[in-house]
MIFI-87839 format. One line per field, with one value per residue (C-alpha): residue in one letter; chain; x, y negated, z. Coordinates in steps of 0.2 Angstrom, whole numbers. Each point is the difference from the previous one (the first is absolute). Example, Ala and Ser with C-alpha at 12.3 -4.5 7.8 and 13.67 -1.06 7.14 Angstrom:
vodo = A	S
tinu = A	A
X = 62	6
Y = 22	-17
Z = 39	-3
This chain:
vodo = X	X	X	X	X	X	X	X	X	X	X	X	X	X	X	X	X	X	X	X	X	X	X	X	X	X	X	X	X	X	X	X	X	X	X	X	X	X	X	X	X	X	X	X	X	X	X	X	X	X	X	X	X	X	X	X	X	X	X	X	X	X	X	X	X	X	X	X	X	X	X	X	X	X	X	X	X	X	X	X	X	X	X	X	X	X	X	X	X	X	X	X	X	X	X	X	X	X	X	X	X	X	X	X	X	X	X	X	X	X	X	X	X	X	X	X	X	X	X	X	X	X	X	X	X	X	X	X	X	X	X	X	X	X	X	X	X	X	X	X	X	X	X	X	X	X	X	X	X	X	X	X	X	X	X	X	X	X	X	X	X	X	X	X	X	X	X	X	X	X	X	X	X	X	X	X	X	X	X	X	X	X	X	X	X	X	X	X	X	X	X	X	X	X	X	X	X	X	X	X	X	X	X	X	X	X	X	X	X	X	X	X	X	X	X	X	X	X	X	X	X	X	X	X	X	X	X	X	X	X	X	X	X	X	X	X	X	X	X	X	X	X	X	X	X	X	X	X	X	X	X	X	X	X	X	X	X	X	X	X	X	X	X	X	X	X	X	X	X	X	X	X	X	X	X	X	X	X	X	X	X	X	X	X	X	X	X	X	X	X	X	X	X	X	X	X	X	X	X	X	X	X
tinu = A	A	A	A	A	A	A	A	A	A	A	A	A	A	A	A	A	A	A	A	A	A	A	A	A	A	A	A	A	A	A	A	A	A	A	A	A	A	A	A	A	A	A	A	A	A	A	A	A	A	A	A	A	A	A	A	A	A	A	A	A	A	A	A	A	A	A	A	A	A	A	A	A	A	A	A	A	A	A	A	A	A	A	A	A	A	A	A	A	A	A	A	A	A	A	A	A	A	A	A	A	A	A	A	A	A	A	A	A	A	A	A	A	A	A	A	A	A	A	A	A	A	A	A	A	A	A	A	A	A	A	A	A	A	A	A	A	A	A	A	A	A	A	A	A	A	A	A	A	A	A	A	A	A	A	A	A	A	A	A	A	A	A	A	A	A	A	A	A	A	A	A	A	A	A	A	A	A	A	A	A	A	A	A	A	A	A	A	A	A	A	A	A	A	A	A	A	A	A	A	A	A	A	A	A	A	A	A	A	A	A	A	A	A	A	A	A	A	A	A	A	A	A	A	A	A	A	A	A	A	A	A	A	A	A	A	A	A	A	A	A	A	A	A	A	A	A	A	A	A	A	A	A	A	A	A	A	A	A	A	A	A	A	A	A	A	A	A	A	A	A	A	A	A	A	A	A	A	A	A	A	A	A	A	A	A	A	A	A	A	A	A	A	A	A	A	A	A	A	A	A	A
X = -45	-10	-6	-9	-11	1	-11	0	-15	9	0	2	17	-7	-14	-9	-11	-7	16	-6	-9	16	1	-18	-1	16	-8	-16	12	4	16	-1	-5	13	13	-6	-2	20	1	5	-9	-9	-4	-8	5	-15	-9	4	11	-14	2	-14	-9	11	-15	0	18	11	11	16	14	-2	17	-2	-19	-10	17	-6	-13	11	16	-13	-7	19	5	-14	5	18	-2	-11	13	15	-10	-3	22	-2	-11	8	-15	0	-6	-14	-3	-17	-5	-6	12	19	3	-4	18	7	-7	3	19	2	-5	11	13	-3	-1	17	10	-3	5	16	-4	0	-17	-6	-15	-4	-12	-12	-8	-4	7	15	-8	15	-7	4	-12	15	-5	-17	-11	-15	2	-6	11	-3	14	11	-2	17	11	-6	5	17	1	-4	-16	-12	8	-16	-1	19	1	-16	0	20	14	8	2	-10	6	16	-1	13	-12	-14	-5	-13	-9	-13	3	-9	-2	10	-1	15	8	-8	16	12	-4	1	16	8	-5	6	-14	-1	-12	-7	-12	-13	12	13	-11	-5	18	6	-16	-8	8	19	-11	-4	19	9	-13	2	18	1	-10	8	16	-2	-14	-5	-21	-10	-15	-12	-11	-13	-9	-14	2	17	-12	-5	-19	-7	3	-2	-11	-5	16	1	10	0	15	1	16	1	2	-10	-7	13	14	-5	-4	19	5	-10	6	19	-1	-8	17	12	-3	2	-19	-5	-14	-12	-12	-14	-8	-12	-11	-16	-15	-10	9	1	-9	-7	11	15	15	-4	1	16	7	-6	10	15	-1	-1	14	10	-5	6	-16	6	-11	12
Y = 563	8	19	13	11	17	16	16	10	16	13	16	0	1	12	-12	-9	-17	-10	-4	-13	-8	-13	-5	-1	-12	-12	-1	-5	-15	4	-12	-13	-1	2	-13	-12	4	-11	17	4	16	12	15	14	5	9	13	17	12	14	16	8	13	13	1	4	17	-2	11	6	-2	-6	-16	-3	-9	-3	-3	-13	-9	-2	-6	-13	-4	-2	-14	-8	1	-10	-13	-3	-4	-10	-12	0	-3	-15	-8	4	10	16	3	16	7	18	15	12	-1	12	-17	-6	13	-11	-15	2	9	-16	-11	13	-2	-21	-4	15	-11	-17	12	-7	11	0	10	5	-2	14	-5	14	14	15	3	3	10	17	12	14	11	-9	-6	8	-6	-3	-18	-9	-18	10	1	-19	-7	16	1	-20	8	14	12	11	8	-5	-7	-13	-3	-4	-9	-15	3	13	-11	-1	-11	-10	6	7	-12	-15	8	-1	5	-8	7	16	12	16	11	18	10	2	-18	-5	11	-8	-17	3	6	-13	-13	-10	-12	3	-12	12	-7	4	-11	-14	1	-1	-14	-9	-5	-19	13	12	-14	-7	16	4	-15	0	18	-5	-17	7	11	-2	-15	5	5	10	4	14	1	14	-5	16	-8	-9	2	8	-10	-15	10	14	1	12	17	6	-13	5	-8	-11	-12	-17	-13	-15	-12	11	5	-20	-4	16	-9	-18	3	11	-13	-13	10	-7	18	6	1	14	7	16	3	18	11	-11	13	-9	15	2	-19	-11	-16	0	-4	10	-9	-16	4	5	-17	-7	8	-7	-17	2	7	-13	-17	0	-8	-4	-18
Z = 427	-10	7	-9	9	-7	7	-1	10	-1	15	-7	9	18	10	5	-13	-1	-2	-18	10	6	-15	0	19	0	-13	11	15	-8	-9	-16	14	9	-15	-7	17	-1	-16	-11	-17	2	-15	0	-13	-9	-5	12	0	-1	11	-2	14	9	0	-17	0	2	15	-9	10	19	4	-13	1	-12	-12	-16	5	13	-16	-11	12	4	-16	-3	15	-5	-14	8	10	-11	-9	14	4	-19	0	17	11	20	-4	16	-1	9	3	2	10	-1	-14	-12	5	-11	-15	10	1	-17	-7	10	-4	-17	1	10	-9	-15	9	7	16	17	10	16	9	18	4	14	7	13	-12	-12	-15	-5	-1	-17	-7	11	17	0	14	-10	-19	1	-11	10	10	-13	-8	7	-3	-18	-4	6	-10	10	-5	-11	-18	-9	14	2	-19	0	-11	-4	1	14	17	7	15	10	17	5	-1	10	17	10	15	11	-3	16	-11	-11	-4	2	-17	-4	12	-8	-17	7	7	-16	-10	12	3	16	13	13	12	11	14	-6	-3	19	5	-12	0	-17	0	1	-12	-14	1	-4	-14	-9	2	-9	-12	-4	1	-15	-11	-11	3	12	-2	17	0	16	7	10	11	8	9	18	-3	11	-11	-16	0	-16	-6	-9	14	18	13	17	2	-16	-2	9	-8	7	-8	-15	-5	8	-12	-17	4	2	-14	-11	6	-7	-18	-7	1	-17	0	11	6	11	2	7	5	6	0	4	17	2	16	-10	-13	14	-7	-19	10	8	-17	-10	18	-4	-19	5	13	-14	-13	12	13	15	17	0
């Protein structure tokens, strides 16, 4: 297969800075390597989506931060990615925090609407990311990422690289979900999204947890795309996050998570975020993430 690695060392959209380190941290924990070990062609996009320094920069209105500069960004990124669906590649998409999914799914948006084909997004992480400029405690738009791709938002990211919708609630789900603000659940219920809390993965198990999520998915969509949080982690194994919670995923299930996702012959892009090297132990957490790639991309321990 051939896989191109595109980054964006964004993290205007969280508090915490240093995830625009993520990309550079997961390439020095070996990523091409073991992409390559796997037998897949691995391109990088280049050059790279410059992204200027945040203290040089206006903040704007508080309840969508940093706007102008994270569309911008997004837009570059958004174009990146359709022309990988375009040339037949995986798009791997490394950032920066999770507001870089907006591009990320504007451009697959853009890519399978042309294809007419139906695609879905399994969001692996410890939030939502469904807030709106209405419901956001904080202004942070790596809380809005998922609601604006569907349609719900401030309208220069909602129309972002198109007029369009662009995924349907219908074929999202979540998983690992441990915190939500209040109106960020009102939201998620009206759009009809589908949730899998921490809780319920404890009382299905992930082996039960896996199974139903790739039978939504291959059920109704023709394409897959996985976008991965490193904060869904436990922080014990991954400390290195903008925002670490107690009670995510251990190692063991998170790899189960990435393999059974990767047999479902669906999965056709991927996401990995907020990877904080600043808060990091020995570059563990960007480890962990380049784990979860492989996983994802046919890496199997037999």
């Amino acid at each position: 297969m051939n896989i191109r690695v595109i980054e964006l060392p964004l993290d205007f959209g969280a508090n915490r800075r240093g995830s625009d380190m993520g990309p550079s941290a997961m390439r020095l924990a070996g990523l091409k390597q073991v992409l390559t070990e796997l037998g897949h062609t691995c391109e990088e996009s280049f050059p790279g989506i410059s992204v200027p320094a945040q203290e040089f920069l206006e903040e704007g209105d508080p309840q969508v931060r940093f706007l102008k500069p994270i569309a911008e960004a997004c837009t570059a990124l958004a174009e990146r990615v359709e022309q990988a669906v375009d040339a037949g590649a995986f798009p791997l998409v490394l950032g920066g925090d999770h507001s870089i999914a907006i591009g990320t799914l504007s451009g697959l948006g853009a890519a399978y609407r042309k294809r007419n084909l139906r695609w879905g997004t399994l969001w692996i992480d410890a939030h939502g990311d469904f807030n709106t400029p209405e419901s956001t405690p904080s202004g942070n738009i790596h809380g809005m990422s998922l609601a604006i791709a569907c349609g719900y938002g401030h309208p220069d990211l909602v129309n972002l690289y198109g007029k369009f919708r662009k995924l349907d609630p219908a074929n999202v789900a979540l998983v690992g979900v441990r915190d939500l603000d209040p109106l960020e659940k009102v939201n998620m219920r009206e759009a009809g999204v589908t949730v899998f809390t921490m809780t319920e993965v404890d009382r299905l198990g992930i082996a039960e947890t896996a199974r139903q999520l790739v039978a939504f998915f291959t059920s109704r969509v023709d394409r897959l795309h996985v976008s991965v949080d490193m904060d869904v982690m436990d922080p014990m194994i991954a400390p290195g996050v903008g925002i670490p919670l107690p009670g995510g995923f251990s190692y063991r299930e998170v790899l189960l998570l990435a393999e059974e996702l990767a047999s479902s012959g669906i999965l056709a892009s991927a996401e990995l975020v907020e990877v904080n090297p600043v808060l990091d132990v020995r570059n563990q957490t960007a480890r962990m993430a380049v784990e979860i790639a492989g996983r994802l991309l046919g890496s199997r321990v037999y």
